[in-house]
TIKEMI-54735 format. One record per residue (C-alpha): residue in one letter; x, y, z; residue number from 1. Coordinates in nm, 2 decimals, decimal comma. Example, Ala and Ser with C-alpha at 12.3 -4.5 7.8 and 13.67 -1.06 7.14 Angstrom:
<nodes>
A_1,23_-0,45_0,78_1
S_1,37_-0,11_0,71_2
</nodes>
This chain:
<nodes>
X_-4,54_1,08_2,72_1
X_-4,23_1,02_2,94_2
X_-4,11_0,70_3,09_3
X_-4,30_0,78_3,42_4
X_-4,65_0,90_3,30_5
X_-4,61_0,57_3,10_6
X_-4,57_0,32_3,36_7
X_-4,82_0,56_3,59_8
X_-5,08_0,52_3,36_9
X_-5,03_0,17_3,33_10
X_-5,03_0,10_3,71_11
X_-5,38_0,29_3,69_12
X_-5,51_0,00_3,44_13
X_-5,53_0,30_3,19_14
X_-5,42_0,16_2,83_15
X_-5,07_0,31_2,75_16
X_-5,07_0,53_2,47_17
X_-4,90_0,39_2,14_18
X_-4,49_0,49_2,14_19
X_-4,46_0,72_1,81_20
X_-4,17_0,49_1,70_21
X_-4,37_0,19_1,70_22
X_-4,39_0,07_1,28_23
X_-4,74_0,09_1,33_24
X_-4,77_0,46_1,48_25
X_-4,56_0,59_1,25_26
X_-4,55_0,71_0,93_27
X_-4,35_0,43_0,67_28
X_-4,15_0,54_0,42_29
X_-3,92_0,39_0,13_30
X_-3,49_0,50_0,08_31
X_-3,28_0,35_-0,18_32
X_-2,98_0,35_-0,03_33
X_-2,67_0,32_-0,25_34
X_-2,40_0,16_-0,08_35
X_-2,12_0,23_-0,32_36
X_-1,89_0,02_-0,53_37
X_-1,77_-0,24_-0,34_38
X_-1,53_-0,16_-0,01_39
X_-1,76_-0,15_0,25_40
X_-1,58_0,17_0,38_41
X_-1,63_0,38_0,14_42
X_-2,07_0,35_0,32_43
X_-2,18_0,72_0,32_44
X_-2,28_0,83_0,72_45
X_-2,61_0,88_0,59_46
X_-2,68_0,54_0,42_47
X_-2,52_0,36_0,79_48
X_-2,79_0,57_0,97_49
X_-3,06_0,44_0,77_50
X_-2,92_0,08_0,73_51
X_-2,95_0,12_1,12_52
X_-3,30_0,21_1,14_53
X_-3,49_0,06_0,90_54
X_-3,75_-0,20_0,96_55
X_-3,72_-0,39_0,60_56
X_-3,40_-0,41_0,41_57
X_-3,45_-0,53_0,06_58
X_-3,12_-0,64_-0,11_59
X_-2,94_-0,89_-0,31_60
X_-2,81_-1,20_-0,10_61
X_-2,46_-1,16_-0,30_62
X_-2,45_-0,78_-0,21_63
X_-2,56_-0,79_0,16_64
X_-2,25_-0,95_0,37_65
X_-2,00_-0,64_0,39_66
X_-2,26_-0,44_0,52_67
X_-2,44_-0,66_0,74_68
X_-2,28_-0,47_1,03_69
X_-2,47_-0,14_0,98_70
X_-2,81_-0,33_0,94_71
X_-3,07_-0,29_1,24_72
X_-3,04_-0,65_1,38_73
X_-3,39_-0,68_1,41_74
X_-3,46_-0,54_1,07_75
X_-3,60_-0,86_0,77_76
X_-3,36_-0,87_0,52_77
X_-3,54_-0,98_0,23_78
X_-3,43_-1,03_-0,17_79
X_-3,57_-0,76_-0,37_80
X_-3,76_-1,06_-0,62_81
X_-4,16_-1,02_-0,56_82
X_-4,09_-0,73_-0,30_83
X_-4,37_-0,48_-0,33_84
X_-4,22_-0,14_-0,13_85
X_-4,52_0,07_-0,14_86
X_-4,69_-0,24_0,07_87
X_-4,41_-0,22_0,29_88
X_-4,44_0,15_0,34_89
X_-4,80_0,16_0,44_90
X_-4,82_-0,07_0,71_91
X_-4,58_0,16_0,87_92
X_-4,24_-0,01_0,81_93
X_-3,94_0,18_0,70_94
X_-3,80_0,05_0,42_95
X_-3,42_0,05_0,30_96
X_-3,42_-0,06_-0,10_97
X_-3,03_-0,13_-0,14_98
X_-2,82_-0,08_-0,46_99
X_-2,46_-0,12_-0,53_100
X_-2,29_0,22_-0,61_101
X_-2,55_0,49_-0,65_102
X_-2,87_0,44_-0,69_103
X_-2,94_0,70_-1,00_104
X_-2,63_0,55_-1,23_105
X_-2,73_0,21_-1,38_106
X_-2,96_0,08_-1,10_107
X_-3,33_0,16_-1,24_108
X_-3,40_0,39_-0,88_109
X_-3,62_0,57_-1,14_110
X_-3,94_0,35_-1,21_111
X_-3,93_0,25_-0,82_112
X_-3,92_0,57_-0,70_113
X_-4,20_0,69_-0,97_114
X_-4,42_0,41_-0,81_115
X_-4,38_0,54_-0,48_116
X_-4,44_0,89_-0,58_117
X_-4,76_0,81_-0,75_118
X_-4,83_0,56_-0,43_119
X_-4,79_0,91_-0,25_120
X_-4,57_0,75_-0,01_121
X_-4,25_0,94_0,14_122
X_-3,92_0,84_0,01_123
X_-3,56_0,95_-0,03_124
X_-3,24_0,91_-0,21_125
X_-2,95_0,84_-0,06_126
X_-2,67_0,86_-0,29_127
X_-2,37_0,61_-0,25_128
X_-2,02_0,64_-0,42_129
X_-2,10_0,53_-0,74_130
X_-1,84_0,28_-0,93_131
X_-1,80_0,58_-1,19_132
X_-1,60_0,77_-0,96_133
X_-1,46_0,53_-0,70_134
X_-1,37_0,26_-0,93_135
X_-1,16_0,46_-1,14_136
X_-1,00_0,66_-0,80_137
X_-0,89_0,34_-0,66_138
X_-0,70_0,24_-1,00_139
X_-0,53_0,58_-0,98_140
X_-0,70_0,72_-1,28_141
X_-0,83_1,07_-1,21_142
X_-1,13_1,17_-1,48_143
X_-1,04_1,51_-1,55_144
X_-0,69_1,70_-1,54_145
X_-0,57_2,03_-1,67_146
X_-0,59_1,91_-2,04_147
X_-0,91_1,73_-2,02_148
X_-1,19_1,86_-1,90_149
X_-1,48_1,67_-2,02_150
X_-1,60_1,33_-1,89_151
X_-1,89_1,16_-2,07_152
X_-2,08_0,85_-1,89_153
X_-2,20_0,57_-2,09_154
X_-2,39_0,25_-2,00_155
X_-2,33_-0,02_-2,23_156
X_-2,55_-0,30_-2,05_157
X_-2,83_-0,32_-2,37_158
X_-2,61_-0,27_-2,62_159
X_-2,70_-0,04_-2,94_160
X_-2,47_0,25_-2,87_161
X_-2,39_0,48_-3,14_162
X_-2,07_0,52_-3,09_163
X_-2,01_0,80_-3,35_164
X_-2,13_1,06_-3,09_165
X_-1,85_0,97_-2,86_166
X_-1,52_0,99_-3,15_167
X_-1,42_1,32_-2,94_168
X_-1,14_1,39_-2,72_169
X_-1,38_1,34_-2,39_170
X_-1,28_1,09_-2,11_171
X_-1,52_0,81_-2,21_172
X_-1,63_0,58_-1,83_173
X_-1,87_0,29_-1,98_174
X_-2,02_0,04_-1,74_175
X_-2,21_-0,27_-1,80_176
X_-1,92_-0,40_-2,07_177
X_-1,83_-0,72_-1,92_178
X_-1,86_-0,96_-2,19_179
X_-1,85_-0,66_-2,51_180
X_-1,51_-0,48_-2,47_181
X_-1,42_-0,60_-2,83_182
X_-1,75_-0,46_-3,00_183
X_-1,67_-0,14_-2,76_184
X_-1,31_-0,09_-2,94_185
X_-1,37_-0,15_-3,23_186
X_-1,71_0,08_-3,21_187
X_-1,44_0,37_-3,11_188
X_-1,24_0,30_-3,32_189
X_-1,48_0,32_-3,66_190
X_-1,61_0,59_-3,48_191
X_-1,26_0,74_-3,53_192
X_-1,11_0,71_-3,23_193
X_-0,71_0,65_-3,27_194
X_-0,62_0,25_-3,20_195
X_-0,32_0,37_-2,98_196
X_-0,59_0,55_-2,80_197
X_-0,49_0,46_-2,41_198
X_-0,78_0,24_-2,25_199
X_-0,80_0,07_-1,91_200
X_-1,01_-0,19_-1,77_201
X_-1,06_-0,28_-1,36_202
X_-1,22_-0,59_-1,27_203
X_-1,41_-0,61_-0,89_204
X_-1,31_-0,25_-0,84_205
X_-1,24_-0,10_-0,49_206
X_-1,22_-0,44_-0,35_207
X_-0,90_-0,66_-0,25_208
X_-1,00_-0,85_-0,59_209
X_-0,94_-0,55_-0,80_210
X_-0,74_-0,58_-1,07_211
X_-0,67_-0,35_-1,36_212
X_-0,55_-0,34_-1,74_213
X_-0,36_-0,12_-1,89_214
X_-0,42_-0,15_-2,28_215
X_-0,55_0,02_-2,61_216
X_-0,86_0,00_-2,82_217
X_-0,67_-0,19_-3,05_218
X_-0,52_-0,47_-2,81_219
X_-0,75_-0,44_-2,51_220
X_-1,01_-0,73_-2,62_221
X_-0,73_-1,00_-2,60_222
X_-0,55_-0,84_-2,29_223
X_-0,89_-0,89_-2,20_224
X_-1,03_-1,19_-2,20_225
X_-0,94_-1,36_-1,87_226
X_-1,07_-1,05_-1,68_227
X_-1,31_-1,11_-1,43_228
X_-1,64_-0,94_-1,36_229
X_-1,82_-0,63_-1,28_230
X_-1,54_-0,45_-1,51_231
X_-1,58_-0,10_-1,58_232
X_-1,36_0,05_-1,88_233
X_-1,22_0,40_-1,90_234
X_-1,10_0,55_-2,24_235
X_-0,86_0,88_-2,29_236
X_-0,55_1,00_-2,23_237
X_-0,61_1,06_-1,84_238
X_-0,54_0,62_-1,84_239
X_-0,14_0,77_-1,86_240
X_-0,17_0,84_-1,48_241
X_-0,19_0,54_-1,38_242
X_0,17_0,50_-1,38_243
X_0,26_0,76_-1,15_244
X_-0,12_0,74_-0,98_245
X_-0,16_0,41_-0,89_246
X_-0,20_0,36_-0,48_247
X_-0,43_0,04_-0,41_248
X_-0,35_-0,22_-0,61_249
X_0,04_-0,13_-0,53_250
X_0,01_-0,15_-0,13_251
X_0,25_-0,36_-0,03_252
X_0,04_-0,72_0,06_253
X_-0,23_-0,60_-0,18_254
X_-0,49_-0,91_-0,19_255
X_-0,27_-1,14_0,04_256
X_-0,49_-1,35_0,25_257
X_-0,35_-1,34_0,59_258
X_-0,40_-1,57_0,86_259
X_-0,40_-1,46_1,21_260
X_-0,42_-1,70_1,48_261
X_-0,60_-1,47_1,74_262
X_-0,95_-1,42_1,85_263
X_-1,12_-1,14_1,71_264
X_-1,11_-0,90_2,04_265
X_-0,69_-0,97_2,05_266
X_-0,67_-0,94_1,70_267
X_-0,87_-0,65_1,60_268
X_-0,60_-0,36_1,58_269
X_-0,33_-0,63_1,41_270
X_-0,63_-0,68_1,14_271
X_-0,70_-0,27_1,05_272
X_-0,30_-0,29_1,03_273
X_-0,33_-0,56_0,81_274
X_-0,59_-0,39_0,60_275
X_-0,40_-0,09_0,55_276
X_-0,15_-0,27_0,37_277
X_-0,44_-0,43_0,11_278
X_-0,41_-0,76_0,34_279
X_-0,76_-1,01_0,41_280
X_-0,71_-1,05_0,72_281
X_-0,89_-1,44_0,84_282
X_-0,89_-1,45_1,21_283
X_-0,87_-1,76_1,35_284
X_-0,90_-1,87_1,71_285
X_-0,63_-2,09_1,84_286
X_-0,68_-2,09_2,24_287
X_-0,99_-2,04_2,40_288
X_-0,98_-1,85_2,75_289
X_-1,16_-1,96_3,06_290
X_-1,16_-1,87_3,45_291
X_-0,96_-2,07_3,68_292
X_-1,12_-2,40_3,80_293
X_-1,14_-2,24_4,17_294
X_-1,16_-1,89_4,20_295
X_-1,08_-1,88_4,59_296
X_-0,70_-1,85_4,46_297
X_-0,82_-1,50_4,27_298
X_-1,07_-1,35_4,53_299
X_-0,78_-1,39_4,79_300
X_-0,57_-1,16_4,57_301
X_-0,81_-0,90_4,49_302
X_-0,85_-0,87_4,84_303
X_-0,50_-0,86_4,95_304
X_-0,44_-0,61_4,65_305
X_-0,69_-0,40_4,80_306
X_-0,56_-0,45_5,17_307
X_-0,20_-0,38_5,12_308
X_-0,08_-0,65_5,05_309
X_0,15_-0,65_4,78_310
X_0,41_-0,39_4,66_311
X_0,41_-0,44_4,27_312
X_0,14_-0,60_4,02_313
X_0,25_-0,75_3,69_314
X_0,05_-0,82_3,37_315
X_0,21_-1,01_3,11_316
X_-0,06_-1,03_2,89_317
X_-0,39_-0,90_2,82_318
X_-0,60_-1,20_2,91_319
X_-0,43_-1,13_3,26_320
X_-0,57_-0,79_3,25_321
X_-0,87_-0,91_3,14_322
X_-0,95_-1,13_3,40_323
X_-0,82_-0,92_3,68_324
X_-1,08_-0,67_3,57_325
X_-1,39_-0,89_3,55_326
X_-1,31_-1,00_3,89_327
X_-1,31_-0,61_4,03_328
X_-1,66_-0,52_3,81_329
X_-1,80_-0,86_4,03_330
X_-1,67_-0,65_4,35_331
X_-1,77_-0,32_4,23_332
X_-1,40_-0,21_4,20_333
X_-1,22_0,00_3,97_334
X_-0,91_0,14_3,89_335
X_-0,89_0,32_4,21_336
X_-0,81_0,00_4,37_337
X_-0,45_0,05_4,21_338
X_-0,37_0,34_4,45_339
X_-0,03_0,30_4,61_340
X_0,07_0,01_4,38_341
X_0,33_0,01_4,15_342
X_0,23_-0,19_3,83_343
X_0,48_-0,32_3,54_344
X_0,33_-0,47_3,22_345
X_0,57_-0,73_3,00_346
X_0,50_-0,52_2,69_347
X_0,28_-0,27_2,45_348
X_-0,02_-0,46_2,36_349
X_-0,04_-0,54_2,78_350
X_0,02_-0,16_2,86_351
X_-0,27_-0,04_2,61_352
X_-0,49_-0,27_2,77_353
X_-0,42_-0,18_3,14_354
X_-0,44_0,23_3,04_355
X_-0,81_0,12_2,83_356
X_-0,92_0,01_3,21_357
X_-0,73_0,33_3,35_358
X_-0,41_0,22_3,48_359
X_-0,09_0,36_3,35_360
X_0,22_0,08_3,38_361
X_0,53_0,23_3,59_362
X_0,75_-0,01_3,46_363
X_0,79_-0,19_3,07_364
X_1,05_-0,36_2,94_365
X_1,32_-0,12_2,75_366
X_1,40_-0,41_2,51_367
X_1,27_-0,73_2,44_368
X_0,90_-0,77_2,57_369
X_0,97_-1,06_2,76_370
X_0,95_-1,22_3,08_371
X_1,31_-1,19_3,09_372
X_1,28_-0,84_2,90_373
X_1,10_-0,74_3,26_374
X_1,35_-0,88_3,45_375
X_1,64_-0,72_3,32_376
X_1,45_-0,39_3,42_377
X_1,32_-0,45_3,77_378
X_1,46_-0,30_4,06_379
X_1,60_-0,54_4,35_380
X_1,44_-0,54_4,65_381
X_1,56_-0,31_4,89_382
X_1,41_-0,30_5,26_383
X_1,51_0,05_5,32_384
X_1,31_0,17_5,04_385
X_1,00_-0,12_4,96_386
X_0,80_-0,09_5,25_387
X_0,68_-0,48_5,10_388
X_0,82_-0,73_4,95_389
X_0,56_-0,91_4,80_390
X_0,42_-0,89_4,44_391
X_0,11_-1,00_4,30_392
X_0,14_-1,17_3,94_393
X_-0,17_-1,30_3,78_394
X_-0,13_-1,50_3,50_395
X_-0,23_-1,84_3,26_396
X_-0,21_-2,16_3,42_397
X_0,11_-2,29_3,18_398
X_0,27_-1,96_3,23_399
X_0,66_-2,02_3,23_400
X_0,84_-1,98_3,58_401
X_1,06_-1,76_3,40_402
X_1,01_-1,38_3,56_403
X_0,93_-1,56_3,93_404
X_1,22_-1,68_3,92_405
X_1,41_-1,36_3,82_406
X_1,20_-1,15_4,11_407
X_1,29_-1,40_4,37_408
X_1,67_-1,39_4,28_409
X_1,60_-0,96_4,30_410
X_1,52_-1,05_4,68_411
X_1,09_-1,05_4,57_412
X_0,87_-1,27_4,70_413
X_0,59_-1,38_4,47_414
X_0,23_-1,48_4,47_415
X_0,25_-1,69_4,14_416
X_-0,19_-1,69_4,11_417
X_-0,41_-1,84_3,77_418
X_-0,59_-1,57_3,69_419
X_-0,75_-1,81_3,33_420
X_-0,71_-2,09_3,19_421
X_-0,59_-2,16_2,82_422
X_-0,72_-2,42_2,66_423
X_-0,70_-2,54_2,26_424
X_-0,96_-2,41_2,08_425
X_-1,23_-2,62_1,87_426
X_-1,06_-2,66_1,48_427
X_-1,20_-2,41_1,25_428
X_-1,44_-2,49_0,97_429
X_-1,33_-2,73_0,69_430
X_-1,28_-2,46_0,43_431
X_-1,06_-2,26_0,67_432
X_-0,89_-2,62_0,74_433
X_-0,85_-2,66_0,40_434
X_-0,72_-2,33_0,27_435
X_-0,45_-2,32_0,55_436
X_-0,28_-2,69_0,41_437
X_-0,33_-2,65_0,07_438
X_-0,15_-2,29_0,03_439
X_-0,50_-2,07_-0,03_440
X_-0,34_-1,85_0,25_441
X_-0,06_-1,61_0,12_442
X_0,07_-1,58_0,51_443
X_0,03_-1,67_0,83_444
X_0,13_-1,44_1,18_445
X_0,29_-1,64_1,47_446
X_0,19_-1,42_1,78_447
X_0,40_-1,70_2,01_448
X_0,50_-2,02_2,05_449
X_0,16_-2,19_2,18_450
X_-0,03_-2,03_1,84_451
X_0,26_-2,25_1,67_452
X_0,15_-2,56_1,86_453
X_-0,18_-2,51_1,85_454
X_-0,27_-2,39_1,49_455
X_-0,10_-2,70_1,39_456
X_-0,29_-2,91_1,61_457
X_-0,64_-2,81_1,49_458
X_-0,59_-2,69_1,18_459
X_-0,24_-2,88_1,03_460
X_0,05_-2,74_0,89_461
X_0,05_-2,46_0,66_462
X_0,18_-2,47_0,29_463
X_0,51_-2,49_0,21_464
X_0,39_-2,19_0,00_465
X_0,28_-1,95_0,31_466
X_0,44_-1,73_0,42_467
X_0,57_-1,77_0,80_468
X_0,58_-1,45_1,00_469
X_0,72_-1,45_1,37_470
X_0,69_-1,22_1,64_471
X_1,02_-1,31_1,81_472
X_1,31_-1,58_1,81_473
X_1,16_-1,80_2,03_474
X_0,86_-1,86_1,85_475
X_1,06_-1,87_1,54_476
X_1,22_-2,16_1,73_477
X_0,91_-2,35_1,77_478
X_0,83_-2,28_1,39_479
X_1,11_-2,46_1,30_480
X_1,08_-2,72_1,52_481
X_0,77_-2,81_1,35_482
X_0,95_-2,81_0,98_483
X_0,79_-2,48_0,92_484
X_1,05_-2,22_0,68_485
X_1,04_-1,86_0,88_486
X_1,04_-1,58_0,59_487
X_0,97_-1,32_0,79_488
X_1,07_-1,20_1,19_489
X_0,96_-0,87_1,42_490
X_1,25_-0,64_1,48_491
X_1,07_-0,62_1,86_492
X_0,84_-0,83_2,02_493
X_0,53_-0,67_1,90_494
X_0,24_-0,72_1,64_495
X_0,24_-0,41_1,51_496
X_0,61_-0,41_1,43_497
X_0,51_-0,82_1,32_498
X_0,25_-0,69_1,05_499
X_0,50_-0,43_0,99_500
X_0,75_-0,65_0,87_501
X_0,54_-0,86_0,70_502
X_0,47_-0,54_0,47_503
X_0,82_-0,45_0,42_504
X_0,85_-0,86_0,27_505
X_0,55_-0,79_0,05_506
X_0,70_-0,45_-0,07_507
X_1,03_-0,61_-0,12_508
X_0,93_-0,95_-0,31_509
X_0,68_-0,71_-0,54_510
X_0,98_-0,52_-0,62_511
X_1,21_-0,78_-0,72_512
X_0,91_-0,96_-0,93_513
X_0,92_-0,66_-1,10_514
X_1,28_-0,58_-1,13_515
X_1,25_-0,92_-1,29_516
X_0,99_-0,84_-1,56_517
X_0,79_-1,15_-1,35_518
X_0,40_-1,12_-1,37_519
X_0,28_-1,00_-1,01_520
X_0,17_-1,32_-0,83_521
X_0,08_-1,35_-0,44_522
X_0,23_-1,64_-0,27_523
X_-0,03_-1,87_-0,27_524
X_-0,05_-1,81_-0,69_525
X_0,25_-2,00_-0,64_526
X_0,15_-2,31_-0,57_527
X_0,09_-2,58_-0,83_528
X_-0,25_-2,60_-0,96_529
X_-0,29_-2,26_-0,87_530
X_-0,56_-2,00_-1,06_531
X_-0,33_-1,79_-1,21_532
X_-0,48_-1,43_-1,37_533
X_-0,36_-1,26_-1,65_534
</nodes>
């Protein structure tokens, strides 16, 4: 029944018909959905389409958060303990049973999907990347090569393996051997499988934890035994690729936890940057932004932007943007309304956000993206050729009279209006608090000046262990001022090219640690009192 005949029917005091999708109309059904070994990425398409949908997700509290993204927001997200599925399933619900890795290797899918079967209620497998694959992939050890060809599976969780049938040449993956890698080797090796016999073990596998030895069944129980778990071990000659294989747990701020003092909106494309480099990005607010306290200033503006008034229009940051176009949704503008202006933006981040609202910037700075970057680039007023002289520049309330006072001296005349207001955000939570004065972050990415200020006043000084990372001299300045060490500077005035250089310092100090022969230590393993890992 359409939308129409719906609401017809019910003006006629006719009951509406129930909506197939309804849990109770349709028919319930039960998927075990493997979400694969641990990066949340690696989430098939399908399993993300039924996370979406489902009605009931049944999972384990520990395994849930990465993927609480995907789940239908309205969906109960129950622990499996006491969970009955077929239940579920007939009261019309659709059910999504959740396992790590795949659901068919060492997750029991079997006897739950016998039940339902005999229950005679509709369900479906949806496969996941299971850690025998992935985990091994991400430590750069591929299974099979042009010399070895077979690959046998073997879960070691209950013990009693007869280890005899496995003394071959195969590629051995075992699972579940967390707390047995001694009784393993040693197993192989009666078995008669040679002690030099190469043999690798990854910890918390495709996740910014992993970490990975490289041993044989004769030493790997002691290189072993500060190893954390889920470990999954891989026997045979294919472990000797690792050395030329190896791609994750060698990106160049692998497991750094970086600190970046933006919201999430500002900060989103700085934190996939991040994560490309095998960073944890935190993002932590350190301004909040809110509208002017009058907004007459603003609404006379817009409506001299619209009227003629002004020649030019400059952004000079994002928020600006922002704000100007909230205030043109409230009028039912658009980017139209910049016909027959001439628009600059003070730099990249400012120019991406005016071409996302449809506005492409006719003039950037060619160097520094600065106030006075702008200034060195803008044209001097000439009356022969500006039919106005007037330009509009919307900006924060403790913007710096910098580039007015630059367009004035170019023969401009300025309407200087607050477009926001920036105010201090509210501290972050203790652990966050905590983590950034006691060194548990590895670095930290100074955007300006103000994030200097004002991480330090809600939060406190970083570690002398963190690394500092500025965007430009200026704030480098203000870093400094506030007894901070600056490791790391921008070669331009940009995050990108920040978080850029932040990798070229992780590449560089994991180089010379091992040029060294040093063990391979993040900068907040530095610190006194620090965990260090085998």
């Amino acid at each position: 029944m359409s939308p129409a005949s719906k609401n017809a029917a019910h003006d006629e005091g006719e009951a509406p018909t129930m909506d197939e999708t309804t849990p109770a109309a349709r028919q319930g059904r039960v998927a075990f959905v493997g979400v694969g070994p641990g990066d949340p990425e690696l989430l098939t398409l399908r399993a993300a389409r039924i996370l979406g949908d489902a009605d009931v997700i049944v999972v384990h509290e520990a395994l849930a958060p990465p993927y609480h993204a995907h789940f239908n927001p309205a969906a109960d997200v129950v622990g499996p303990a006491g969970v009955n599925l077929a239940s579920l399933a007939r009261s019309g619900k659709v059910v999504a049973r959740v396992f790590a890795g795949d659901p068919g290797v060492g997750c029991g899918v079997a006897e739950d999907a016998k039940a339902c079967a005999k229950a005679k209620i509709p369900f479906e497998i949806v496969p996941g990347v299971s850690s025998v694959i992935g985990v091994p992939g991400y430590a750069g050890i591929p299974l099979t090569d042009g010399k070895h060809r077979e690959v046998t599976i073997v879960d070691a969780q209950e013990g009693g393996i007869d280890w005899t049938a496995h003394s071959g040449a195969a590629t051995l993956v075992i699972l579940g051997v967390e707390n047995t890698i001694g009784e393993v080797a040693k197993g192989l090796m009666a078995a008669g499988r040679s002690d030099t016999t190469p043999v690798a073990v990854t910890s918390m596998g495709t996740t910014t934890e992993q970490y990975t030895v490289d041993s044989t069944l004769a030493k790997v129980a002691s290189d072993t035994k500060h190893l954390e778990s889920p470990a999954l071990l891989v026997v045979g000659d294919v472990v000797r690729w690792r050395d030329k294989l190896s791609w994750f747990e060698t990106k160049p701020l692998f497991g750094w936890r970086v600190l970046v003092p933006r919201t999430k909106e500002q900060a989103a494309s700085l934190s996939d940057q991040l994560r490309s480099y095998g960073a944890v990005p935190d993002e932590v607010p350190t301004i909040s932004v809110e509208p002017p306290r009058t907004p007459q200033q603003m609404e006379r503006a817009v409506r001299g932007l619209v009227t003629g008034r002004y020649e030019w229009v400059v952004f000079t940051s994002t928020n600006a943007v922002r704000a100007v176009r909230e205030r043109f949704e409230q009028y039912g503008l658009d980017a139209r309304a910049f016909a027959g202006l001439k628009v600059a933006a003070v730099g990249e981040q400012t120019a991406a956000a005016l071409v996302e609202f449809g506005v492409k910037p006719d003039l950037m700075p060619k160097g520094q993206q600065s106030s006075e970057g702008l200034v060195e680039v803008w044209p001097p007023y000439d009356k022969d050729l500006d039919p106005i002289n007037r330009v509009l520049l919307p900006r924060a309330d403790i913007a710096t009279e910098t580039l007015v006072a630059g367009l004035t001296e170019l023969g401009w005349e300025c309407d200087d209006v607050t477009a926001y207001r920036t105010v201090r955000a509210a501290p972050p939570p203790a652990p966050i608090r905590e983590a950034i004065k006691g060194g548990g972050f590895d670095a930290v990415l100074f955007t300006s000046s103000s994030t200097v200020r004002n991480l330090i006043g809600i939060a406190g000084k970083p570690h002398n262990v963190t690394v500092i990372a500025c965007i430009g001299p200026q704030t480098a300045r203000t870093a400094e001022e506030y007894g901070l060490r600056v490791d790391v500077m921008a070669d331009k005035p940009s995050v990108s090219a920040l978080a850029e250089a932040l990798a070229e310092y992780g590449a560089k100090r994991r180089a010379a640690q091992i040029e060294a022969g040093d063990p391979l230590r993040k900068p907040s393993e530095m610190r006194r009192g620090a965990r260090r890992r085998k």
